[in-house]
VOVODREN-520257 format. One record per atom (N, C-alpha, C, CB): x, y, z. Coordinates in steps of 0.1 Angstrom, whole numbers, padded with zeros to 4 digits, always signed. Glycine has a CB too. Example, Ala and Ser with C-alpha at 12.3 -4.5 7.8 and 13.67 -1.06 7.14 Angstrom:
BEGIN
+0132-0057+0078+0123-0045+0078+0132-0033+0078+0113-0045+0090+0128-0022+0071+0137-0011+0071+0129+0000+0079+0141-0006+0057
//
This chain:
BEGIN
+1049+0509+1193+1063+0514+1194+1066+0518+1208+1065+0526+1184+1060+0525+1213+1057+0531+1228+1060+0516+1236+1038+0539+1231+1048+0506+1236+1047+0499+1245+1063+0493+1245+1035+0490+1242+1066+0489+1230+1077+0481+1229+1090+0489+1237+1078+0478+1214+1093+0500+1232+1107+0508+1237+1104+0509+1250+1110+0523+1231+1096+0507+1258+1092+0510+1275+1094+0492+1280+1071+0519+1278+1091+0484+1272+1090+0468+1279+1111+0469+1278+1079+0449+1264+1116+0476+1267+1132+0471+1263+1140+0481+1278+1138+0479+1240+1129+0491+1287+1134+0496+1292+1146+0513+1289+1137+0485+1295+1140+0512+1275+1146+0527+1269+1142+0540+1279+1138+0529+1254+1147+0550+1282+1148+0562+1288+1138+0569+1279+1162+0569+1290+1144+0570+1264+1133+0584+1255+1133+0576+1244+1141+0603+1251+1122+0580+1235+1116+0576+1221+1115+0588+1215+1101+0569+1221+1123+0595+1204+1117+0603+1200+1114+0599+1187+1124+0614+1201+1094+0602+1180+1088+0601+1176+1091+0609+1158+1081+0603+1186+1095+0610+1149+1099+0618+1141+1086+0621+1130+1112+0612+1136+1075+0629+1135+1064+0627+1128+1060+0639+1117+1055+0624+1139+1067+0649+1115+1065+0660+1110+1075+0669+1104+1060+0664+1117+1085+0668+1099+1096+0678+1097+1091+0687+1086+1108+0671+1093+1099+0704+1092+1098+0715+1083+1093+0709+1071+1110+0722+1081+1104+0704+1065+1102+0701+1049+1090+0697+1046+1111+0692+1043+1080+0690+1054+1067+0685+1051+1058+0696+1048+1062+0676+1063+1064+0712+1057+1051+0719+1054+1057+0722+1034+1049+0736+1068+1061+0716+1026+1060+0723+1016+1047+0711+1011+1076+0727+1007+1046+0706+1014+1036+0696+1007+1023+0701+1010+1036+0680+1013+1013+0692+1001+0997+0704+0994+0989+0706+1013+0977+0689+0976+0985+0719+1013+0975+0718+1023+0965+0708+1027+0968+0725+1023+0959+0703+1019+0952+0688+1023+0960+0681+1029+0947+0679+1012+0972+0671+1027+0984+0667+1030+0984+0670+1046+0995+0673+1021+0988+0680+1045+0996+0684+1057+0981+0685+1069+1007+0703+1054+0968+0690+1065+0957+0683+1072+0956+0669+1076+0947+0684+1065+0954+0666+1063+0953+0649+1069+0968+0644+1078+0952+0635+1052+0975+0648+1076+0986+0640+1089+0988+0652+1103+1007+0638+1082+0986+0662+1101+0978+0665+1116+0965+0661+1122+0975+0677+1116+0960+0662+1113+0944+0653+1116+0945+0638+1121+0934+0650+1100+0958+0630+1121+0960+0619+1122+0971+0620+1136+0964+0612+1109+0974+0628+1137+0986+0629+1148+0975+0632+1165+1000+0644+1143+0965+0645+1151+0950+0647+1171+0947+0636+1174+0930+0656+1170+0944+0627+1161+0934+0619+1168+0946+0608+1176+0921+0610+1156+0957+0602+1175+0964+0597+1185+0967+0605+1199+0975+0593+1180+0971+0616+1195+0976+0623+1209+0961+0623+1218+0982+0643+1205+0948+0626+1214+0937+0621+1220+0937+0612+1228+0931+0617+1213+0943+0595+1218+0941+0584+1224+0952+0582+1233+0940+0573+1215+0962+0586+1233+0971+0592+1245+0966+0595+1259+0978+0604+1240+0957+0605+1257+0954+0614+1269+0945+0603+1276+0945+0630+1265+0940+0597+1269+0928+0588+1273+0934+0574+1277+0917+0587+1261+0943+0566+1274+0952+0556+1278+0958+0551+1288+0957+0556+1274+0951+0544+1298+0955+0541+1314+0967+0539+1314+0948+0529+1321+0971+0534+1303+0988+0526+1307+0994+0540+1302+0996+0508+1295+0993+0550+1296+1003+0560+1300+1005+0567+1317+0999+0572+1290+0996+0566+1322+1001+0571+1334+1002+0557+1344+0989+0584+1340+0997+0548+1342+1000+0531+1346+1016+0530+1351+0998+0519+1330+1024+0536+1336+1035+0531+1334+1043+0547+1333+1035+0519+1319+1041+0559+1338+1047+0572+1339+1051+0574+1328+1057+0574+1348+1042+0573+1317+1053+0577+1299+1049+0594+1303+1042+0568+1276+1059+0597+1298+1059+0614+1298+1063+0617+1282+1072+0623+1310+1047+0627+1277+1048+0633+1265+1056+0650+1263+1033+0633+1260+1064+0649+1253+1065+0665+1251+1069+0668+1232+1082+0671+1264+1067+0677+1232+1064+0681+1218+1080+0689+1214+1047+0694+1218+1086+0686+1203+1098+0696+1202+1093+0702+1190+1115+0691+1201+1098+0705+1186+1095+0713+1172+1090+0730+1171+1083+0704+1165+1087+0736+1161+1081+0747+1162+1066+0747+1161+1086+0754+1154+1061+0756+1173+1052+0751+1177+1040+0763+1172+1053+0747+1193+1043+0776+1168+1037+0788+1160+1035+0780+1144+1050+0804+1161+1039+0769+1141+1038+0762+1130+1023+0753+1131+1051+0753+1129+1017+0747+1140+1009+0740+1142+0999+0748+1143+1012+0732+1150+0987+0738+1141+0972+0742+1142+0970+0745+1159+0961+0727+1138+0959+0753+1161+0958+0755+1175+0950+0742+1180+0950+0769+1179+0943+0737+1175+0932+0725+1181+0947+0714+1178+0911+0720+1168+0957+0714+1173+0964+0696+1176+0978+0707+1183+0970+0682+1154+0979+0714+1189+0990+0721+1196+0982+0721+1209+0996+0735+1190+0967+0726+1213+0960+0726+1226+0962+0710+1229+0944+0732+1225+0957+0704+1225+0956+0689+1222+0971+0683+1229+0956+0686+1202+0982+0685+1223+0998+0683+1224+0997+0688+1237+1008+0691+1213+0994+0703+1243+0999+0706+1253+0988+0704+1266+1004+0719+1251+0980+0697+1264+0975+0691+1274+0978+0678+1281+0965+0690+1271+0981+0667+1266+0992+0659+1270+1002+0658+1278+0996+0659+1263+1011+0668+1277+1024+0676+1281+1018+0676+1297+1028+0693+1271+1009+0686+1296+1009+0689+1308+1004+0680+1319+1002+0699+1308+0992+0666+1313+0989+0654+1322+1002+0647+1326+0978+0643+1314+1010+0647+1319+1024+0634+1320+1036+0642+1324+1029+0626+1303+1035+0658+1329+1045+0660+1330+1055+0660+1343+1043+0668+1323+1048+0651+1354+1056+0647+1367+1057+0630+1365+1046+0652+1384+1053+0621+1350+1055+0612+1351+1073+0607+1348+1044+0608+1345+1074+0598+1350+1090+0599+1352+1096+0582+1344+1095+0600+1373+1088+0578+1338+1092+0568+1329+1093+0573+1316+1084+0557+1329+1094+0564+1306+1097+0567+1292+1091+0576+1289+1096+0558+1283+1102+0584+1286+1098+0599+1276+1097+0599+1262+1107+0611+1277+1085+0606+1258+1083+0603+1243+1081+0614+1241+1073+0594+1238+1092+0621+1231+1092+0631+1224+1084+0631+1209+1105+0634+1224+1076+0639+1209+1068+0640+1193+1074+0650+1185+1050+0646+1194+1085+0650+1173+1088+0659+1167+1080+0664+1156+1099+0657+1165+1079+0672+1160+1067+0682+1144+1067+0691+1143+1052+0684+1142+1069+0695+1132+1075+0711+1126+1088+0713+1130+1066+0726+1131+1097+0701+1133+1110+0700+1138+1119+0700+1124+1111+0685+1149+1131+0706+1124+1138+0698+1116+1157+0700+1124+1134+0705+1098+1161+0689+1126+1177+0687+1136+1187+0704+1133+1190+0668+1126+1187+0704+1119+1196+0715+1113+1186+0730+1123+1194+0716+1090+1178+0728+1118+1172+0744+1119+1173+0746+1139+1150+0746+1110+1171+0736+1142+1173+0733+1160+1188+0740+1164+1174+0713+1165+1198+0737+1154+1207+0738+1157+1210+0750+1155+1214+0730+1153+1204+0757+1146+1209+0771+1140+1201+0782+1151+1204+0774+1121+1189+0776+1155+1184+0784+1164+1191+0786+1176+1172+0781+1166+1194+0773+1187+1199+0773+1198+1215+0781+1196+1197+0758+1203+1220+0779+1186+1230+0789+1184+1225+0806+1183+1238+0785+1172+1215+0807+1180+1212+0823+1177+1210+0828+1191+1197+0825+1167+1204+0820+1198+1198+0823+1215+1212+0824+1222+1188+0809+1223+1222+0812+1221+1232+0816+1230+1244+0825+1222+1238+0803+1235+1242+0828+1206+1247+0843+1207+1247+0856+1212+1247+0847+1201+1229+0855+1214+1225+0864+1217+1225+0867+1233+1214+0863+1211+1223+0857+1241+1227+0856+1256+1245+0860+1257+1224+0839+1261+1251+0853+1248+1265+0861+1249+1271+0871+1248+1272+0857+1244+1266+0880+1239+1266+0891+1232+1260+0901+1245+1257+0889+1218+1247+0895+1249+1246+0904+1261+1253+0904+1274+1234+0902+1264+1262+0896+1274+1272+0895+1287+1265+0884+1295+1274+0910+1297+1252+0876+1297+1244+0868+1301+1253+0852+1304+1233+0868+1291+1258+0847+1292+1265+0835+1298+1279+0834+1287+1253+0820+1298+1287+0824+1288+1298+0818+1284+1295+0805+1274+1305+0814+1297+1298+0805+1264+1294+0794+1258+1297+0782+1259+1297+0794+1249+1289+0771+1263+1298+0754+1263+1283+0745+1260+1307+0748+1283+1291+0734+1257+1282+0720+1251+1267+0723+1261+1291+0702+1256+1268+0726+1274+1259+0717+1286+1242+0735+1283+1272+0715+1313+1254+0746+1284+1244+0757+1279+1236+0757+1262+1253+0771+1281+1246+0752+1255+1240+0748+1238+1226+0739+1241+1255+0736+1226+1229+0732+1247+1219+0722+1245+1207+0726+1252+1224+0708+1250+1212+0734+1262+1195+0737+1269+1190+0747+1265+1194+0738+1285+1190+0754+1250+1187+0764+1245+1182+0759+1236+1196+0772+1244+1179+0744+1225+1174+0739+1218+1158+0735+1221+1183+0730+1215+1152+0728+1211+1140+0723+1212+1139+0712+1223+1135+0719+1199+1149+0705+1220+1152+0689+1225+1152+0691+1241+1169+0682+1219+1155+0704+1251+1157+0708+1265+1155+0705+1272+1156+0715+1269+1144+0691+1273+1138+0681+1279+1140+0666+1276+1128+0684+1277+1149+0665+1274+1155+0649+1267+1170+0652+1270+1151+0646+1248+1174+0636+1269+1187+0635+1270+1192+0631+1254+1191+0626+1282+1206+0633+1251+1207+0632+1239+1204+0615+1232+1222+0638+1237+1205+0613+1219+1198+0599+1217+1213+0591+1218+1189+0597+1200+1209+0583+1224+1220+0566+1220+1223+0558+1209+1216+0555+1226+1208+0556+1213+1207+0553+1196+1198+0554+1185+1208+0541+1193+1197+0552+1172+1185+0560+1165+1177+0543+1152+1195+0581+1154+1169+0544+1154+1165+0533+1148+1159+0540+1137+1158+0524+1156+1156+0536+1128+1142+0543+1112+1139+0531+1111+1149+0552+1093+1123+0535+1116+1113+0522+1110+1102+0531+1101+1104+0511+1124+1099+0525+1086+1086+0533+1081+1072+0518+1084+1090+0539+1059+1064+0526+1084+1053+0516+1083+1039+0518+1075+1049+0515+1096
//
């Protein structure tokens, strides 16, 4: 998917691999697809053509939700790729769009309320998870 959205010349990929609602499913479950997400983010870190080709990883989601060994993991990632300047691939986990939205509103109430800033579209947005991405163009769903 990576290789492909970077040959088409796409800006960002965001990855939709984990939403809230997943944590209601059995603990095993929610192991085995973290257990499956370390072992790629791994093969990530380790992958010439990510820094070859400047793919830059970043993680949105809630991140006090995740394991510490696949969040250390995530933010090492983050931190190897993060002056690269080609396709950005966002990994969403423990994300869900609604709850992004209710939060980044709570923050710029709360910044308003303190006299801190004025509300508008360009401050909403950089108060969300997403604060490192530009908004999507377009949104494809592939299962596999």
């Amino acid at each position: 998917m990576i290789k492909w959205c970077r040959e088409l010349g796409s800006e960002t990929l965001t990855l939709f691999v984990f939403s809230l609602d997943n944590f209601k499913r059995s603990k095993e479950e929610i192991e085995e697809i973290s257990d499956l997400l370390l072992e790629e983010v791994k093969k990530a870190k380790e992958d010439i053509d990510v820094m070859k080709h400047k793919i830059r990883f970043t993680m949105i989601g809630r991140r006090d939700m995740i394991s510490p060994n696949l969040l250390r993991e995530i933010e090492e990632l983050e931190g190897k790729t993060k002056e690269n300047d080609g396709l950005m691939v966002n990994i969403a986990f423990a994300y869900d769009g609604k709850q992004e939205i209710v939060d980044a509103a709570k923050r710029v109430a709360e910044e308003t309320a303190k006299g801190n800033m004025i509300l508008d579209e360009t401050r909403l947005m950089k108060r969300n998870f997403r604060n490192t991405c530009t908004p999507p163009t377009s949104i494809t769903k592939m299962w596999i």
